[in-house]
Steps between C-alpha positions, in 0.01 A plus 500: 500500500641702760331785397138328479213661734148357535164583687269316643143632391210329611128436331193595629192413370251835448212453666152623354508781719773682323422431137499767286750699744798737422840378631545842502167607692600243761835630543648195563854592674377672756174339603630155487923554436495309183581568131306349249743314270243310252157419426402119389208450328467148343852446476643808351659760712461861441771730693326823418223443760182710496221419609426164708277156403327318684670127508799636366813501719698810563902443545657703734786584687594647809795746600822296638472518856149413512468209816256263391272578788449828352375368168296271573267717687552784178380153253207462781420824475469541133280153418346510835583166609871292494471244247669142671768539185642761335714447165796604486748558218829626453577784263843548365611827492800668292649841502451795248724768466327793465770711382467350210172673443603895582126578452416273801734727741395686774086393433352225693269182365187754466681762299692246288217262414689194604204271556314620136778509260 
C-alpha cells in the first residue's frame, strides 16, 4: 500500500578468508557502510548474524543515500575482488510502533535486545 517501504540488500558470497569471523569484530558499518541484514546458509536465512561461513552469502544493506559508486568499492573491499553479478533482493519493510512497548523507550537496539528477542 501506500504505506509499504522496502530495501534493497544485496548478497555476497564469504570468501575463505573471512570464515570463522565476527560481524561484530569486523565492524561492518563503518569499515565498509553496510548493515548485515541476513546470513544464508543452504537456503535458510538467519537474521541474528554472528559469525561468517565460508560459501555462505551475507545480505546486507546500505544507508539511503548511499551512490552506488560508493558501494561497490565498500563490496570490493570486503571480498577483495567485485564479483561480475551481485544478487539483489528486495526486502519489504513495515512500521512498528514502539510506544506500544513503554519498556523499549528511550534505549536503543543494544540496550533493548531487538535483534535477540
Amino acid at each position: 500500500g501506500a504505506d509499504s517501504v522496502s530495501m534493497q540488500v544485496v548478497g555476497l558470497e564469504i570468501p575463505s578468508r573471512l570464515d570463522g569471523c565476527s560481524v561484530y569484530e569486523l565492524n561492518l558499518r563503518e569499515a565498509f557502510r553496510f548493515s548485515a541484514v541476513a546470513l544464508e546458509i543452504g537456503g535458510a536465512l538467519d537474521v541474528r548474524v554472528q559469525k561468517l561461513q565460508a560459501g555462505a552469502w551475507l545480505w546486507v544493506g546500505f544507508e539511503f543515500d548511499t551512490v552506488q559508486a560508493e558501494a561497490m568499492e565498500s563490496i570490493r573491499e570486503f571480498l577483495g575482488d567485485l564479483p561480475v553479478t551481485l544478487p539483489v533482493r528486495q526486502l519489504a519493510l513495515a512500521s512498528f510502533a514502539v510506544d506500544e512497548r513503554p519498556e523499549w523507550l528511550g534505549k536503543n537496539l543494544v540496550q533493548n535486545r531487538i535483534r535477540n528477542d
